[in-house]
C-alpha positions as CSV (number, residue, x, y, z in Angstrom):
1,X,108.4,292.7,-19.8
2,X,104.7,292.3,-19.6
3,X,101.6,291.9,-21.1
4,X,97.7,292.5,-21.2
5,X,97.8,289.3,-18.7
6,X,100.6,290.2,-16.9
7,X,104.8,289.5,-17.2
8,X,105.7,287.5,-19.8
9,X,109.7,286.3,-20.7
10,X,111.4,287.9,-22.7
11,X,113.5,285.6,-23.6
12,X,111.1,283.0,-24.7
13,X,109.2,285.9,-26.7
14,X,112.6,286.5,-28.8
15,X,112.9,282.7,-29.7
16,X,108.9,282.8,-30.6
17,X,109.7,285.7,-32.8
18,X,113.0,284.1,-34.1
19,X,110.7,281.4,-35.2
20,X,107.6,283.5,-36.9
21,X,110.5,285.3,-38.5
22,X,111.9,281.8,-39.9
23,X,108.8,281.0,-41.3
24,X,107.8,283.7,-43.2
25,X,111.6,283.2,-44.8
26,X,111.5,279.8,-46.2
27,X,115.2,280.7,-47.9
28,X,116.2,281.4,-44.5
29,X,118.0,284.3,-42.3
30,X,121.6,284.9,-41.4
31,X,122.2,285.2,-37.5
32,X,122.8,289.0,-38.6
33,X,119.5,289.9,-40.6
34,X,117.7,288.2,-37.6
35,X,119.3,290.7,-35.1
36,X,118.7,293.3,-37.3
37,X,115.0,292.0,-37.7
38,X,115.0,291.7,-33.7
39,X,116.5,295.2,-33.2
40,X,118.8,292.5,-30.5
41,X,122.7,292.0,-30.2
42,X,124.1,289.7,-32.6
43,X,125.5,287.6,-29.6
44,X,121.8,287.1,-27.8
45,X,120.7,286.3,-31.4
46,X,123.5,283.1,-31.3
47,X,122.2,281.9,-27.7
48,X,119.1,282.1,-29.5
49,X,119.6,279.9,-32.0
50,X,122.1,277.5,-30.7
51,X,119.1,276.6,-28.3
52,X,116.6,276.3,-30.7
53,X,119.0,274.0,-32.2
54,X,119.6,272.0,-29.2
55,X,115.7,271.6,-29.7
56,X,116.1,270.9,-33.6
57,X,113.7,274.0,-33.9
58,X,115.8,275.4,-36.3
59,X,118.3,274.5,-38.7
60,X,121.3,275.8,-40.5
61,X,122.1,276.0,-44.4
62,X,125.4,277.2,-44.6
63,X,125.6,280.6,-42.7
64,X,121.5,280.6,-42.9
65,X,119.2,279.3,-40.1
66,X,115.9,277.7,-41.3
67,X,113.0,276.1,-39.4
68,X,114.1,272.3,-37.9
69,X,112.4,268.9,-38.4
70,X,111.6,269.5,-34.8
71,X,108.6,272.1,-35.9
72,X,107.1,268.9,-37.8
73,X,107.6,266.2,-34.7
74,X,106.0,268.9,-32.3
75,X,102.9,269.4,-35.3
76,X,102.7,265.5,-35.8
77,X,101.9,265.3,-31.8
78,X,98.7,267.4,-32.3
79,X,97.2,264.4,-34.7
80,X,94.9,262.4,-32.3
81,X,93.6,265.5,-30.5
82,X,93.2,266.3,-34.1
83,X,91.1,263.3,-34.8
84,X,88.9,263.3,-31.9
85,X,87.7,267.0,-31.8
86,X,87.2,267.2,-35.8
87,X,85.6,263.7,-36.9
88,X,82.1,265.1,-36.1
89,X,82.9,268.3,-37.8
90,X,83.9,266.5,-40.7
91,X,81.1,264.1,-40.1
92,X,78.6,267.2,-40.5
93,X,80.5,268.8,-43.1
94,X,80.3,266.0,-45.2
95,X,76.3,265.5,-44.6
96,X,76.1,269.6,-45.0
97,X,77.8,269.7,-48.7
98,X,77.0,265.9,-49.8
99,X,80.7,265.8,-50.3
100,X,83.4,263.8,-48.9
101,X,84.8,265.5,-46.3
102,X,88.4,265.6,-45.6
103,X,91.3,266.9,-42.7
104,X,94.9,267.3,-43.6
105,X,98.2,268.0,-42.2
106,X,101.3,269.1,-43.2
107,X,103.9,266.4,-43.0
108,X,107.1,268.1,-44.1
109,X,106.4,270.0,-47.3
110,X,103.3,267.4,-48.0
111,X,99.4,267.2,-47.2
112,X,99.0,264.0,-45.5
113,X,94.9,263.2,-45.9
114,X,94.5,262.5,-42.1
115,X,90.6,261.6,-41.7
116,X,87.9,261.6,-44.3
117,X,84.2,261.1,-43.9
118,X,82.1,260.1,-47.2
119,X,78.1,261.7,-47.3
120,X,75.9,258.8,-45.4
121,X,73.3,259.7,-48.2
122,X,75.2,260.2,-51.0
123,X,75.0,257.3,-54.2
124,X,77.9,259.0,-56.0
125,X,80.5,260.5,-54.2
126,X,84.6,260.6,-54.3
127,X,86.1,257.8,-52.2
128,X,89.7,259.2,-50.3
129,X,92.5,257.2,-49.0
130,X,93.7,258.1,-45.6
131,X,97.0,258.4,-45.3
132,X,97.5,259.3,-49.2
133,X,100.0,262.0,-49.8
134,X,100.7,265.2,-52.6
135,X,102.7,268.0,-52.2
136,X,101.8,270.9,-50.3
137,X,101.7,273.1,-53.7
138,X,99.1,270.9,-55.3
139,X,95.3,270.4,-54.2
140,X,93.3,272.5,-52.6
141,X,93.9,271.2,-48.5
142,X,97.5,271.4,-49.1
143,X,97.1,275.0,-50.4
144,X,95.0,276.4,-47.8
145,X,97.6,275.0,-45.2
146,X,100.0,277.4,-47.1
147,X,97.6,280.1,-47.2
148,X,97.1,279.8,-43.5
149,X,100.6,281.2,-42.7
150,X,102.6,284.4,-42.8
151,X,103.2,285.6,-46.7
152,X,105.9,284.8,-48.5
153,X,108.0,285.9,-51.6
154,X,107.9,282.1,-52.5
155,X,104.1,282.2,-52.1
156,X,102.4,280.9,-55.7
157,X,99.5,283.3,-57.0
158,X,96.8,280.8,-55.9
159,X,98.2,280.7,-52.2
160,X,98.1,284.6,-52.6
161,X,94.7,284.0,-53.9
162,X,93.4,281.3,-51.2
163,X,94.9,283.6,-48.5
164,X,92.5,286.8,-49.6
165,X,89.5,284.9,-50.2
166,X,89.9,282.5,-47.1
167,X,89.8,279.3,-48.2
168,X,91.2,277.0,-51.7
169,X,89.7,276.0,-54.5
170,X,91.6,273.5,-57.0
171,X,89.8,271.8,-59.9
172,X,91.2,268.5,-61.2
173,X,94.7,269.0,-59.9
174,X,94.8,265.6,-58.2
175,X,91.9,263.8,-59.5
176,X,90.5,264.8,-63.3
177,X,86.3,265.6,-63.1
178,X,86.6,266.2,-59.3
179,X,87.1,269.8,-57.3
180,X,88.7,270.5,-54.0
181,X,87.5,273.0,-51.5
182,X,89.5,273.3,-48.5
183,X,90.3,276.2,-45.5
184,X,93.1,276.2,-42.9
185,X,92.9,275.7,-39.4
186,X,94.3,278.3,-38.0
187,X,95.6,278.0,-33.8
188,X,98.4,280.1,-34.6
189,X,100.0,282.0,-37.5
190,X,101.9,279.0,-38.8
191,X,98.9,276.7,-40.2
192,X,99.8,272.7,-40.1
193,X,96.0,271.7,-40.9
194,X,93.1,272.1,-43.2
195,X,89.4,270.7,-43.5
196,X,87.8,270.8,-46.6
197,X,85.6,268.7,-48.8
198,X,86.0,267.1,-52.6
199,X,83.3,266.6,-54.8
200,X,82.8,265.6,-58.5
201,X,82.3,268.3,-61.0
202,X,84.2,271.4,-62.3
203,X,82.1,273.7,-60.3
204,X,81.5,274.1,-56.8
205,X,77.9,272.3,-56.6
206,X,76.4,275.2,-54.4
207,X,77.6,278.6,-54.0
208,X,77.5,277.9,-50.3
209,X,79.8,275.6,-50.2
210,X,83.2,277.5,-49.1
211,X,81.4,279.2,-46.2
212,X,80.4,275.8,-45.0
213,X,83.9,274.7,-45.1
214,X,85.2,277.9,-44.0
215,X,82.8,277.9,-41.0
216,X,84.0,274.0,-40.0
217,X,87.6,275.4,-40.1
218,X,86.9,277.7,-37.4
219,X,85.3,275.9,-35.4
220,X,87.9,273.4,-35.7
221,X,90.2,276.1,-34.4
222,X,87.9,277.6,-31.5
223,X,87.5,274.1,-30.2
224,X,91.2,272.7,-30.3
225,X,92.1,276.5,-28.8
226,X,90.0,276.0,-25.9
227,X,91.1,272.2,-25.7
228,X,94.5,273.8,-25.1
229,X,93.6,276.9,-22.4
230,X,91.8,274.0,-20.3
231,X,94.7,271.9,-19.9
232,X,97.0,274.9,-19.3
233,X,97.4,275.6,-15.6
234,X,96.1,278.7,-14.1
């Protein structure tokens, strides 16, 4: 099998898929619909999974595989490369929007508030607690981590909504008189981060405001992407 950059393994291209496939499933798939899925044998589809298991990639519920706590341990490894190449994005972000500025990570099915950065010039401004948590479903970083992967029937209209538009928007979900803005960071087709910025108000202060955060999201993206390709031997 091969590629634009040459051969690639199968093998390890069928467990990728088995695990894109997972997550756009969050009910999970029987060894069977997977095959199907895979257009594989049923019995490569089992050496599959019993090695993704090994690895606690995936999980089983009943006659069901799901994705496995090792997808979290693997995502929670990517926090201090996290920190150090998105502090000063957040740190500009924050001076940008006079908002403070926020990252986030999924932690399970939670947004973990990872860094924040408060507006050096600001007199008024929302104060965040690193390390608070809320579920996934509610505020906008958790939503645009959810937005940032594949659709799924279990998707809420506002993930649809985030996902179209690009970013989140949530206003007084977690904190009454204060709005969210947030956008995914997107290295792959399974999201696990967002930046985005909270402010006081109802309404987004400038109309510029989500491409600003959009924009920092990239660039979060671009720079832990190539962060990656240098370390990867040529």
């Amino acid at each position: 099998m091969s590629s634009a950059g040459g051969e690639i393994s199968q093998t390890l291209d069928r467990g990728l898929k088995v695990l894109s496939l997972l997550a756009e499933h969050s009910d999970g798939l029987t060894a069977g619909e997977l095959a199907e899925q895979l257009a594989t044998a049923r019995a490569v589809v089992y050496r599959l999974l019993r090695t993704l298991e090994a690895h606690r990639l995936v999980g089983r519920i009943g006659t069901r595989y799901v994705l496995g706590i090792g997808i979290s341990e693997l995502a929670s490894r990517l926090r201090p490369r996290l920190q150090a190449v998105v502090l000063p994005i957040l740190r500009r972000l924050s001076t940008q929007t006079n908002s403070t500025s926020l990252l986030s990570v999924a932690d399970g099915d939670e947004a973990l508030i990872l860094l924040t950065e408060e507006p050096p010039q600001s007199t008024f401004h929302l104060a965040l607690r690193q390390g608070a948590r809320h579920a996934l479903e509610l505020g906008a970083d958790g939503v645009a981590i959810l937005a940032g992967r594949p659709p799924s029937d279990d998707d809420s209209s506002i993930v649809r909504l985030a996902r179209s538009q690009g970013y989140a928007l949530s206003v007084g979900v977690l904190q009454p008189g204060a709005l969210g803005v947030a956008a995914p960071i997107s290295t792959s087709e399974w999201a696990s981060a967002s930046i985005g910025i909270v402010q006081l108000g109802t309404e987004v202060s400038d109309p510029g405001v989500p491409e600003l955060v959009m924009s920092a999201a990239s660039e979060a993206a671009r720079r832990l992407s190539s962060d990656f390709s240098a370390e990867t031997p040529a």
